[in-house]
C-alpha positions in Angstrom: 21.0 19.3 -8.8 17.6 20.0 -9.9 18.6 22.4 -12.7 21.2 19.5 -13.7 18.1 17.0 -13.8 15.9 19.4 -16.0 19.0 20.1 -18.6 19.5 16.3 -19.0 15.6 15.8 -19.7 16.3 18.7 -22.4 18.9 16.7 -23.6 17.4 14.0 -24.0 14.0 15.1 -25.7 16.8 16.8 -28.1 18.7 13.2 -28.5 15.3 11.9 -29.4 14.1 14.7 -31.6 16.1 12.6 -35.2 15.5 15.9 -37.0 18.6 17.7 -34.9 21.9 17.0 -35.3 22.7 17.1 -31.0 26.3 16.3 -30.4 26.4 18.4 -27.8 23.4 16.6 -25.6 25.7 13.4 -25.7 28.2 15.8 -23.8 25.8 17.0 -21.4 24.3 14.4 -20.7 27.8 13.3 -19.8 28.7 16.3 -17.5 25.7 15.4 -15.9 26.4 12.1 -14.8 29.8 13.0 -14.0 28.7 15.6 -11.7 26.9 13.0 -10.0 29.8 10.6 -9.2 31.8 12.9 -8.0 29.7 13.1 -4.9 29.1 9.7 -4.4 33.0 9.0 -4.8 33.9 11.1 -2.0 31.4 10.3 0.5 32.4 6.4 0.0 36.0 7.1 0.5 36.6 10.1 2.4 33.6 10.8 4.9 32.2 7.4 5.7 31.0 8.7 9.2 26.9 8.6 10.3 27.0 12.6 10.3 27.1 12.6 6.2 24.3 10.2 5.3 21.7 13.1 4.5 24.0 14.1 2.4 24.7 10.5 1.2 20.7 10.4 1.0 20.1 12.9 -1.8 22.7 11.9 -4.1 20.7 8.9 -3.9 17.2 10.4 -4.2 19.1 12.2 -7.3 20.1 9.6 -8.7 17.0 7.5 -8.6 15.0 10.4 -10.1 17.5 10.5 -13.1 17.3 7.1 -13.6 13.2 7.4 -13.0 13.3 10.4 -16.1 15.4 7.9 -18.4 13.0 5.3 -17.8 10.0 7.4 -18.3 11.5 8.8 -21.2 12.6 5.3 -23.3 9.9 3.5 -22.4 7.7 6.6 -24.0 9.4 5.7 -27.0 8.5 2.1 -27.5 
């Protein structure tokens, strides 16, 4: 999940770098988040017991930090 994080800030400095043409990034950036659901969507409907909230726990903690890079990364901008 890490690696997934550090490609989407890649993507992103290349979304923000106007000079490139980076349809890919959209794409990526995409995967990524997609990748993320997928956990969350199976933990909410098919293992809702105590025994999976670690797990449950760092999807969270990912997705706080990828919304934590966004942030950092559009408020940069302004």
């Amino acid at each position: 999940m890490i690696i997934q994080l550090l490609r989407y800030r890649q993507c992103i400095d290349a979304v923000r770098d106007k000079s490139v043409e980076t349809p890919r990034s959209f794409m990526w950036m995409t995967l990524a988040l997609t990748l993320q659901a997928i956990p969350v969507g199976y933990f909410s409907s098919f293992a809702p017991e105590a025994a999976h909230l670690p797990v449950l726990y760092m999807v969270v903690a990912t997705w706080l930090l990828l919304m934590h890079i966004l942030y950092l990364k559009f408020v940069e901008e302004v």
